[in-house]
N, C-alpha and C positions, 0 to 999 in steps of 0.2 A: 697221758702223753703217748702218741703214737710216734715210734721211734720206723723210719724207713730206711732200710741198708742197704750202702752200697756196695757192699761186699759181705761175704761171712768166712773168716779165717781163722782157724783154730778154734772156735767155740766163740772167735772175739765179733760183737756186736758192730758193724759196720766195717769199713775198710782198713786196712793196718799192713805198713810196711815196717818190721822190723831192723833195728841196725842191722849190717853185714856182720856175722859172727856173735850177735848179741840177742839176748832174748827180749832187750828193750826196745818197745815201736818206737822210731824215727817219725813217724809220720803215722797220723792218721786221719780217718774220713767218715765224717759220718754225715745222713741228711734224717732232718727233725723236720715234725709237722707237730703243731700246737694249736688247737683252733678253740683255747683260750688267753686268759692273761695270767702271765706267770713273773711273778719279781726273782730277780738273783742276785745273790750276794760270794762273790767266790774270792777266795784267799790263792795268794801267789803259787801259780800251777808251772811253775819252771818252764815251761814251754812256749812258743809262739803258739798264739791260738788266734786264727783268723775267722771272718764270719764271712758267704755271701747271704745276702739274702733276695729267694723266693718271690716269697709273697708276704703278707702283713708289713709289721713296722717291730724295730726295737727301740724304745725312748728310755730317756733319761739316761743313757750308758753314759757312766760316770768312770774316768777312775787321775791321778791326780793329775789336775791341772789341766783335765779334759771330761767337755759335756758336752752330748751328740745324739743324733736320731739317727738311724738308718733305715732305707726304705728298700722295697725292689729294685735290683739290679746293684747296689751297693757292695764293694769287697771292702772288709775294711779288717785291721789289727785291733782286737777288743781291745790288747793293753799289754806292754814290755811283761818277759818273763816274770820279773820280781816285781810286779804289781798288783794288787788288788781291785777286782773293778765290783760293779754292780749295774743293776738296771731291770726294766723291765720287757717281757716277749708279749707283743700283743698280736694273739690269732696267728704265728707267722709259721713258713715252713722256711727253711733257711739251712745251709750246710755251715761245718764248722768241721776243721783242717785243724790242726794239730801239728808239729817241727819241735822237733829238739833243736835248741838254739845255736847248738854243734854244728849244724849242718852248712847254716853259714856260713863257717869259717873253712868248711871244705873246697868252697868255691872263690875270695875272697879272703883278702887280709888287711889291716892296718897300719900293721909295723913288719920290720923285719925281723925271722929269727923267732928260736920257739917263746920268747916272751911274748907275742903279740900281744893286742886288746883283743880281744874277742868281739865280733865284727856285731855290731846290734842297731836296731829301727830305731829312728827319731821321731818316727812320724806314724798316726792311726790310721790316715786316709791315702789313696794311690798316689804317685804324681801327675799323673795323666790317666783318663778317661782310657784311652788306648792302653796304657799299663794296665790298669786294671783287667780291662777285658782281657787282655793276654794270658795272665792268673788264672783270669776264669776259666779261660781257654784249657789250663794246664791242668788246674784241679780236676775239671771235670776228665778230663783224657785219663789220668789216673783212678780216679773213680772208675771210670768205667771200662778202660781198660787193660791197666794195671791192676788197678786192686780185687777188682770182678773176677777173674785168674785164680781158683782155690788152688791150685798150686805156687802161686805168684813168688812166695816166700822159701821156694825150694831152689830159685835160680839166684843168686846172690848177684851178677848182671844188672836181672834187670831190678833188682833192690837198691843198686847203689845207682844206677841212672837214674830211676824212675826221682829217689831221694833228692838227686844234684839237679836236677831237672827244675823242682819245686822250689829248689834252695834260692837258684837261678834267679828264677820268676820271681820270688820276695823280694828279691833284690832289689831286681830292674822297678817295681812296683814301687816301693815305699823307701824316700827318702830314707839313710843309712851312714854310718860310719868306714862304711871301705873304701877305700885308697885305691883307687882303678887307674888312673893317671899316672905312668912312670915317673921316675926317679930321674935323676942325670945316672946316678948308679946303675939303674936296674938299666935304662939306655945300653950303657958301658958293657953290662952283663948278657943282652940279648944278643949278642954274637953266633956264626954260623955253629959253633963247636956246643952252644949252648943247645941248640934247636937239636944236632944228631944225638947229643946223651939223651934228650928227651924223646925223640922219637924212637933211637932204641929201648930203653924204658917200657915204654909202650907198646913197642912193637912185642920186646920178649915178656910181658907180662899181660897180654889183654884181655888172658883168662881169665884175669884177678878183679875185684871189684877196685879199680883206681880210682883216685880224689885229684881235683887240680892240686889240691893242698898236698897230697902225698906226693905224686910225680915231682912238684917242686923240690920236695925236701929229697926226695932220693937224686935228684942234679944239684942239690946244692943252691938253689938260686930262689927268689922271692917268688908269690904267684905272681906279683905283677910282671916282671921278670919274663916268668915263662910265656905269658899272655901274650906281653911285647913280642916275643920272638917268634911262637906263630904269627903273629899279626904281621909282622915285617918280611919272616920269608917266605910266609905261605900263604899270607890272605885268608886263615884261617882262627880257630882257636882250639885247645890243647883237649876240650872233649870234642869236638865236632873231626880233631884227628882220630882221637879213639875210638869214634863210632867207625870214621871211614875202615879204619884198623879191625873192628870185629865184622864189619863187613863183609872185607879180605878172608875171613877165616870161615866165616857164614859159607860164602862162595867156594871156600877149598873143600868144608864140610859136603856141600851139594851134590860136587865132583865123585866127590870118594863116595858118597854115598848108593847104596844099593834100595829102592821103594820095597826091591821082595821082600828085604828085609825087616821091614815095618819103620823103614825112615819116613820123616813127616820133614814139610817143611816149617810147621809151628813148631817143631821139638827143635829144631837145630838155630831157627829164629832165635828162641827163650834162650837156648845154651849160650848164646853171644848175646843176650840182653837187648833183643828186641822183643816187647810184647805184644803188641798188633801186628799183625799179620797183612793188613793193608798197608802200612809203612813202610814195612821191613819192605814189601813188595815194590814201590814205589823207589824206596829209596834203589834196591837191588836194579831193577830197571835201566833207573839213571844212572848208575854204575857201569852195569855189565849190557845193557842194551837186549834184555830178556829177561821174562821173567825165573823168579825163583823156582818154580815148579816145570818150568820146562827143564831147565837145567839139572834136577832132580829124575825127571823122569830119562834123559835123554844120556 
């Protein structure tokens, strides 16, 4: 087996985002090239484990109450956390993603209140062609460039975007259990007083690695809740504020900033959890209507 990485982090073989504050990867990434036939048999790996595939074919992937092939260009969910699957790798190179099942629920919930269900996939295949590709879209960005980053795990940022990001994407891709649709309640609860605890929230913590799931619970309110209430007064949503929000700080960083002093604009990006540096660029731009490095230099 020729193992091809896309990343090397700590001595770990392929890509690896670790939880914020934990020595457990959240995520990880790895890309396989196989250019024979190999059978598997694997016992319940607690994690989401997704596949796309490359090139060759996987057959016979079995696991209950599901029998499938997958070819090129294929994303698919091998099989729920507490499943066992099998099958066979004929000739294929293929990547395979990795999610603690947690992460889900960071973005997403079911019920209200810390009892929830814990938010989990119904389904092996995308719902849309378009979903799918989005994923892919997303894996590979992390691959390559988040997780390509040997430092990547020293900024807790971009650990917990890079994470929510992914989580996001599973979502949107594969029919699921979350409750995205308000409530009359949650309605009731998106009020303007709800939107400014949250935005202060955010505002005073967005050094902090946040979760939509945690911002909710420190307002008191559901994630759907919070979701509603970006959406209603700001036409936005509760991380695309938080980016805007480390943006703000990116930008103050820039200011204060002295180059003699060995400021970068990739160091002060990563501090606020941007890790490309064409982004961060892009989005700064559209913001401030110049680039990051002028304003560093200037």
């Amino acid at each position: 087996m020729l193992l091809r990485t896309a990343a090397v982090l700590q001595g770990h073989v392929g890509g690896v985002l670790p939880a914020a504050g934990d020595s457990t990867p959240s995520i990880s990434v790895d890309e396989l090239d196989l250019n024979f036939e190999m059978s598997y048999s694997v016992s319940p790996l607690g994690r989401i484990c997704l596949c796309v595939v490359h090139e060759g074919t996987v057959q016979d992937h079995a696991f209950r109450g599901v029998q499938d092939a997958f070819g090129p260009g294929d994303a698919v969910l091998f099989a729920p956390p507490d499943e066992p699957y099998s099958g066979r790798i004929c000739g294929a190179r293929y990547n395979i993603t990795m999610i603690d099942p947690g992460l889900l629920d960071q973005v997403a919930a079911t019920e209200r209140g810390p009892l929830r269900e814990p938010v989990r996939l119904t389904g092996h295949r995308p719902v849309t062609q378009a979903a799918a590709d989005r994923l892919k879209s997303t894996i590979f960005y992390l691959r390559d460039h988040v997780l390509a980053a040997p430092d990547a795990e020293a900024h807790p940022l971009i650990v917990s975007a890079g994470s929510q990001l992914l989580a996001a994407s599973v979502l949107a891709a594969f029919p699921n259990t979350a409750r995205t649709d308000p409530t009359a309640q949650d309605r009731t609860d998106a009020h303007s007083a709800t939107l400014r605890r949250a935005v202060a929230y955010i505002d005073d913590h967005a050094d902090q690695p946040l979760t939509v799931a945690g911002i909710a619970d420190a307002v008191h309110v559901t994630v759907r809740t919070l979701q509603y209430a970006f959406r209603r007064h700001l036409d936005t949503t509760p991380l695309a504020y938080l980016r805007r929000a480390r943006l703000a700080h990116a930008h103050r960083d820039l200011l204060a900033a002295n180059p003699r002093d060995g400021a970068t604009v990739a160091d002060i990006a990563a501090r606020w959890g941007f890790a490309h540096p064409g982004r961060f660029a892009g989005l700064y731009r559209a913001a401030y209507g110049t680039s990051p490095a002028t304003t560093l230099r200037d």
